[in-house]
C-alpha positions as a Markdown table, in Angstrom:
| # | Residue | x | y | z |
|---|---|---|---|---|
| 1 | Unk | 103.1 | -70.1 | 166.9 |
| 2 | Unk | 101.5 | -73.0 | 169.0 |
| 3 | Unk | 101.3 | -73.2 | 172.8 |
| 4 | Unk | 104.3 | -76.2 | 172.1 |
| 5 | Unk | 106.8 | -73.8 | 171.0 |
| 6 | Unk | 105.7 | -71.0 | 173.5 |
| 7 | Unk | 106.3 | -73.1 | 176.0 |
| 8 | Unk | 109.4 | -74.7 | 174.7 |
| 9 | Unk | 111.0 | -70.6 | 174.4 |
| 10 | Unk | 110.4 | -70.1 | 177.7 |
| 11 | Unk | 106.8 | -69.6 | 179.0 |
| 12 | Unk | 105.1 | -71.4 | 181.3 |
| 13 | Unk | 103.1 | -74.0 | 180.9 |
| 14 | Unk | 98.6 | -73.6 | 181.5 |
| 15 | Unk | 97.3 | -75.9 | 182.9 |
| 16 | Unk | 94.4 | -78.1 | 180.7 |
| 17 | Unk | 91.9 | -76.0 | 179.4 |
| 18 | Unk | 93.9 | -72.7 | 179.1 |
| 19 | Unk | 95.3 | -71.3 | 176.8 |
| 20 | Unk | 97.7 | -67.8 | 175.8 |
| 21 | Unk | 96.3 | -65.6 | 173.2 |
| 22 | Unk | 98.2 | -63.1 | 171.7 |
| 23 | Unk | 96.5 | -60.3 | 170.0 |
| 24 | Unk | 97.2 | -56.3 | 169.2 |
| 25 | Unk | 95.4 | -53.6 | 170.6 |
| 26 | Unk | 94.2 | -50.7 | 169.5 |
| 27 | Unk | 97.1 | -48.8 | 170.7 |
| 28 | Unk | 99.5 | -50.7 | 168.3 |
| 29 | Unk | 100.5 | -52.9 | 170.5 |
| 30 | Unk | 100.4 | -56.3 | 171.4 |
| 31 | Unk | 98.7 | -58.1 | 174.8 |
| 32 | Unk | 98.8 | -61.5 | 175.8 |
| 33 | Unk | 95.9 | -62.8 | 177.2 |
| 34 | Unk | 95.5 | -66.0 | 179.7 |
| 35 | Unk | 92.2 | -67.7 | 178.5 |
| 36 | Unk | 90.0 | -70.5 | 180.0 |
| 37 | Unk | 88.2 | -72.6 | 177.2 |
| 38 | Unk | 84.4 | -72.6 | 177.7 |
| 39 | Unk | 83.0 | -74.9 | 175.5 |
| 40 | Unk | 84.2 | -75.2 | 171.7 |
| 41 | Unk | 83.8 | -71.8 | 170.7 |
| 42 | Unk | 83.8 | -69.7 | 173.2 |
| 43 | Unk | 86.3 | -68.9 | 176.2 |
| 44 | Unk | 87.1 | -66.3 | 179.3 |
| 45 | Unk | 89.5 | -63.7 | 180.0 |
| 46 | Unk | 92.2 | -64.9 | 183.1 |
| 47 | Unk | 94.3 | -62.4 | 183.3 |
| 48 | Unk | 96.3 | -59.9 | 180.5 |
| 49 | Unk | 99.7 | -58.5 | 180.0 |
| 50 | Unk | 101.1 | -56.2 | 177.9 |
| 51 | Unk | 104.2 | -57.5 | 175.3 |
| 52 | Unk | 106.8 | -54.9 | 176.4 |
| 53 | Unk | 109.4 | -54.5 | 173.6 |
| 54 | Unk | 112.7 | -54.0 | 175.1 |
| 55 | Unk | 116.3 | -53.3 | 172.7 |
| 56 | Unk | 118.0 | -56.0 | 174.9 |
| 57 | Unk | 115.1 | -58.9 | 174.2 |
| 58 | Unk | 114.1 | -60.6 | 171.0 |
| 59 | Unk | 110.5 | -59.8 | 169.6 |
| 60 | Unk | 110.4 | -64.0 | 170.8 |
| 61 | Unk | 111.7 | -63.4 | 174.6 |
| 62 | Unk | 109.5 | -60.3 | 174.9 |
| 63 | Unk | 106.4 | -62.5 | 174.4 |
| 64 | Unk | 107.2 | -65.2 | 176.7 |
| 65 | Unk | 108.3 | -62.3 | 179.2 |
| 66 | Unk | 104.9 | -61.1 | 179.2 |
| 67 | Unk | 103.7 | -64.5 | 178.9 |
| 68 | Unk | 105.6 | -65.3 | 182.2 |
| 69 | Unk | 104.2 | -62.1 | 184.1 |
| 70 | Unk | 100.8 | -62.9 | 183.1 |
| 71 | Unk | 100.9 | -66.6 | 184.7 |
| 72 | Unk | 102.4 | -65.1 | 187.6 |
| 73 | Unk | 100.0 | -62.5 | 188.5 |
| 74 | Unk | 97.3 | -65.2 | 187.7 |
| 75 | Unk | 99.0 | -67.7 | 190.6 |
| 76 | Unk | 99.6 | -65.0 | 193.2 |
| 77 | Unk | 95.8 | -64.0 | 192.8 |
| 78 | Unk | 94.6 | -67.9 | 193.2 |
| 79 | Unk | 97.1 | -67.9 | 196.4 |
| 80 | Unk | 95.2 | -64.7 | 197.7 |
| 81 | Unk | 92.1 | -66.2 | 197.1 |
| 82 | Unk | 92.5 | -69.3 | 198.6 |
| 83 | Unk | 94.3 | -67.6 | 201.7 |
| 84 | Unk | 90.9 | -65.3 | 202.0 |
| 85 | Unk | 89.0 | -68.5 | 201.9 |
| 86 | Unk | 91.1 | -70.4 | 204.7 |
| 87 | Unk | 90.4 | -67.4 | 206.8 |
| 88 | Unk | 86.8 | -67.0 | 206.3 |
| 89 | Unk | 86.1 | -69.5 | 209.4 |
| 90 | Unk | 87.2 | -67.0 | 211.4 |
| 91 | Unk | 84.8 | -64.1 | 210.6 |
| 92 | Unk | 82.5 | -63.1 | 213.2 |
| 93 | Unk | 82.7 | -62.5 | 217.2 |
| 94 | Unk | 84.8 | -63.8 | 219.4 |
| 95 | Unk | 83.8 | -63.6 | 223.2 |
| 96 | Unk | 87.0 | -63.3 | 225.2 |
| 97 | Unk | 84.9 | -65.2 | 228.2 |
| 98 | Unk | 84.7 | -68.3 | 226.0 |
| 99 | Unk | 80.6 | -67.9 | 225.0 |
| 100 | Unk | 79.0 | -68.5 | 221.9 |
């Protein structure tokens, strides 16, 4: 399956230079896996999910559901990061008298 018709099921789309990668683990089960491409051979773990294999969903809808929790964990920690990085100005003393 490409990342065309894993997008197109349902799962959202990387931006350039990521990528999903779904694997099994040694559990017998299977992980997707956000990846950043690092060159032509090699690349670097984002973030990871477990496939969670439900009676209602389709073996399909349980991969772009993990698919989907992956990207979303992946957003809310860049939206934590750059929040801690728009209040790092502020770290340090603060003299209520108005001194340096």
């Amino acid at each position: 399956m490409s990342m065309a018709q894993l997008v197109a099921a349902g799962a959202p789309e990387l931006p350039e230079g990521y990528f999903y990668r779904v694997r099994e683990t040694s559990i017998s089960n299977l992980m997707v896996e956000i990846r950043q491409q690092r060159g032509r051979w090699r690349s670097k773990l984002v973030t990871e999910r477990y496939v969670l294999h439900g009676l209602k969903e389709t073996a399909e809808q349980s991969v772009v559901l993990a698919c989907t929790r992956a990207f979303e964990q992946w957003q809310g920690a860049a939206a934590e990061r750059a929040a801690y990085k728009a209040a790092t100005p502020f770290v340090g003393d603060h003299d209520p008298r108005g001194g340096r």
